[in-house]
N, C-alpha and C positions, 0 to 999 in steps of 0.2 A: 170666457166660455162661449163657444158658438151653441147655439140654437137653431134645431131647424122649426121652418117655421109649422104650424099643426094646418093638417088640411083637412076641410069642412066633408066629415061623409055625408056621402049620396045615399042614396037608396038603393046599396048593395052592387052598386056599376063602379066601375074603374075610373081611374082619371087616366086618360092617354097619355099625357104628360109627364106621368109619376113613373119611372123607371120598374117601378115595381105591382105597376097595373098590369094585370090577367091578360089583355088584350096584348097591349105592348109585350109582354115575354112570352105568347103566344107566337107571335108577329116574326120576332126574333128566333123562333125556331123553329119554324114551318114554312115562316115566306120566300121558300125559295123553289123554285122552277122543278127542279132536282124532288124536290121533298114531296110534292101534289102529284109529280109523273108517277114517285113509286108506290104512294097511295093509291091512285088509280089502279096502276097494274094492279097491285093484289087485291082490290077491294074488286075488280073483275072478277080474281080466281077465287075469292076467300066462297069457301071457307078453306079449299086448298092450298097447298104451298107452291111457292114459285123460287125456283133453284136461281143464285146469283148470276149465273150465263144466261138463262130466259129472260132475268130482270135488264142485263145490260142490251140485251138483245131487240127487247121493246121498248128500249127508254135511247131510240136515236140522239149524239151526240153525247151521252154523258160516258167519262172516262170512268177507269175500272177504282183508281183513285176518289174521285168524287163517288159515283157507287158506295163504295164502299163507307166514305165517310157519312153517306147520310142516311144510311142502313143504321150504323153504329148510333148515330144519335138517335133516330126512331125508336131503337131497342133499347136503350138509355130511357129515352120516357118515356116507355112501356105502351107507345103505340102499334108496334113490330115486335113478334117472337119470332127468336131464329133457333133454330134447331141442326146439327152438329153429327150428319156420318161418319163415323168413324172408320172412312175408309182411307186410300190411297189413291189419288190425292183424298182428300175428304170433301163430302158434298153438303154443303150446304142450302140449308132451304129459309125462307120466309113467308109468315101468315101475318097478315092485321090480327090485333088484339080487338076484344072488343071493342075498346078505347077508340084504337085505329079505325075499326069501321065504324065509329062513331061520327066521325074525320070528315069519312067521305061525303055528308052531305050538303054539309056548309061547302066544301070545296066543289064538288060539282053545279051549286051556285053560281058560285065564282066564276068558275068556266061557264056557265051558260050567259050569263054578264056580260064575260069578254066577247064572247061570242056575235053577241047581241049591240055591241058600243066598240068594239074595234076600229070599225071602219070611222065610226066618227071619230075616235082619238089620231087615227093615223092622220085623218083628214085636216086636224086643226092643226097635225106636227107640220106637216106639210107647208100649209097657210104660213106658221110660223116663223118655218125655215127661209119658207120665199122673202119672208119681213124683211128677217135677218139679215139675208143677201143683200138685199136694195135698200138699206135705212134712210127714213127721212131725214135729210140733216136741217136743223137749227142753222138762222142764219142770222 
């Protein structure tokens, strides 16, 4: 009989490691480029709604495909409520939930972050690239 092995609680914090830390399955459903753009946008309009052609409109490069898909998961966990004209074609809208605009303030961190240490990350990618090209060789 396998056994997993018992992991020591903390003081109410996640282990990163544990597939099933808060963090980690956060990570996995929000860390994406796609997911932060379409929070911004509506956390601009909220408490209004913003119709699927607006969203694609102001979220440069993302396909109607992707769109879509990470709409659908937002509203899955109930960080996006979408609401449903029943016209021809039918129009579609999107708000943050409270949830969602909950969202936005760790995220907008995050971008001020980026913001703020870009240039140094590009800077060492850079550095590192140059390594790469010219390695010192072992003689």
């Amino acid at each position: 009989m396998t056994t997993r092995p018992a992991r020591a609680k903390s003081s109410g914090r996640g282990d990163l490691f544990d597939p099933e830390c808060p963090t980690r399955r956060l990570l996995d459903r929000i860390g994406t480029k796609w997911t932060s753009m379409a929070v911004k946008v509506l956390a601009d309009a909220a408490p209004d709604e913003v119709r699927f052609a607006e969203l694609r409109r102001r979220m440069p490069g993302v396909s109607q495909k992707m769109l879509s898909a990470t709409l659908q998961s937002l509203v899955r966990d109930g960080l996006v409520a979408r609401r449903v004209e029943p016209t021809v074609p039918p129009r579609v809208h999107y708000r943050l939930t409270e949830l969602g605009l909950s969202l936005e303030t760790p995220l907008a961190a995050l971008r001020t972050w980026a913001e703020q240490h870009m240039a140094e990350i590009d800077r060492a990618d850079a550095i590192n690239d140059d390594a790469q090209a010219d390695p010192v060789r072992d003689e």
